[in-house]
Steps between C-alpha positions, in 0.01 A plus 500: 500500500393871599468749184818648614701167400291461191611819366861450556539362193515730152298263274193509755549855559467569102185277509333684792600823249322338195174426725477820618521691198322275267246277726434171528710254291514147384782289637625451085462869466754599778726212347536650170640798648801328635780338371439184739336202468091509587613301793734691670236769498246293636661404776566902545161560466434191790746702744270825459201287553622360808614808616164682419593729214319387271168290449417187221182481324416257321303610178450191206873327482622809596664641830489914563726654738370827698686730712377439838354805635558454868861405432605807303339727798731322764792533316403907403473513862836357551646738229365762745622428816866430318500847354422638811758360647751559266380859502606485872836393392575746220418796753726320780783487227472849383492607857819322529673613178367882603674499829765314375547868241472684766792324696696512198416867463595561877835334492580665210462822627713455793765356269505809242794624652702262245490528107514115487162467787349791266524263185338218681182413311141253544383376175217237368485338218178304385538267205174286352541205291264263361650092493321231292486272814278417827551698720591188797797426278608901471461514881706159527745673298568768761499249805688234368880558562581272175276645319611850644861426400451450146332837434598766747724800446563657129607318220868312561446506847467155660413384841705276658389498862103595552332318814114692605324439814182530322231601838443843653855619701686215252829593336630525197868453365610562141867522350432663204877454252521754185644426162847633676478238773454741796249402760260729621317348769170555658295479754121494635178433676144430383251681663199365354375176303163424383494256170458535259390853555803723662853483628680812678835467590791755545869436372846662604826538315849636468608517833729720644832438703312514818226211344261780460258419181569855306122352307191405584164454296150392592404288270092427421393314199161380442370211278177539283319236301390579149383258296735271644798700466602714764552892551819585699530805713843592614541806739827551617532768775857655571444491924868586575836554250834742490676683253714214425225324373382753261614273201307224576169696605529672172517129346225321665235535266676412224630198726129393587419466130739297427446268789143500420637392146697215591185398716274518196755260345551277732096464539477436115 
């Protein structure tokens, strides 16, 4: 198993945590600091053997655990490379979302002629929320259509149709029915999926009598571990929408919280 494996797992990655800030340990004296049974945390503590993480000595009847020196400097390495590519990808996408302002800025000037094109507005909206889960299950949660279903849209709003295509270029299909009964359905595409990390996607709505979508939104939320719950990032980036819409662009925030609610309900 490489250390990359060995880590995967939240109870070895809070051991690893415990070696490195307090040194070596007895096998009983990482025990006592879980709620599991001394052998379910030796046989963690075999799996970052294995894998390297750690090393055993054996001192009297008892068994220290040591961070492995070598180990940590291959995955810091790692951590590197990974941040420089993600760096990469954060420019890309703000080179993306900067031209993408500046076509919105261009069409709008050649449509000022109108009060209605004149009203036509870009907004973003970046909500944070903190869920008492792993974060595999609160990405699972977003790319599960059942799951999807029972959470998405504000509160009284149910879902009866929701199918994803969950890979880059997949689709996405969600009949969203208010408290009134009136469907609203929408449409989209992810763009990009890396688990348990990342998903971007864009969605499309209210369409007009010519099929035109009169909304769309990039959509990019991120999933961060901490201390095995997980830190959401929602930003939700108005790429196209008309006057007609002005209702519901005014409402999204408000909209996103509540979704976000229901999810942190459904998780519990």
């Amino acid at each position: 198993m490489d250390i990359f494996t060995a880590l995967a797992e939240p109870t070895r990655r809070t051991i690893v945590e415990m070696l490195a800030s307090s040194g070596p340990l007895s096998a009983t004296e990482i025990a006592e600091q879980f709620p599991v049974s001394p052998p379910a945390i030796s046989q963690h503590l075999k799996v970052l053997r294995e894998a390297n993480v750690v090393h055993m000595e054996k001192r009297a009847q008892q068994r220290l655990y040591q961070l492995n020196p070598d180990a940590m400097v291959e995955l810091e390495g790692w951590t590197r490379h990974m941040t420089h590519l993600w760096n990469q990808r954060f420019d890309a996408l703000d080179k993306v979302l900067e031209a993408e302002k500046k076509n919105i800025a261009q069409n709008n000037m050649e449509r000022r002629s109108t009060m209605a094109q004149q009203n036509t507005t870009r907004k973003e909206v970046t909500i944070t929320r903190l869920f008492d889960a792993p974060r595999e299950l609160v990405f699972r949660a977003w790319t599960d259509p059942k799951q999807l279903a029972q959470w998405w849209g504000p509160h009284g709003f149910t879902n009866p149709v929701c199918e994803l295509d969950v890979r880059p270029g997949g689709t996405i299909r969600i009949d969203m029915r208010g408290p009134d009964g009136v469907v609203y359905p929408n449409k989209g595409v992810f763009h990009e999926i890396v688990e348990p990390d990342r998903l971007v996607f864009t969605t499309s709505t209210f369409v007009d009598a010519e099929g035109n979508p009169q909304l769309e939104v990039l959509n990019i939320v991120t999933f961060a571990e901490l201390s095995g719950k997980t830190k959401l990032t929602l930003q939700a980036v108005v790429v196209k929408s008309t006057p007609e819409v002005d209702a519901a662009l005014a409402g999204m925030e408000e909209g996103w919280n509540q979704s976000l609610e229901r999810l942190a309900e459904h998780l519990g």
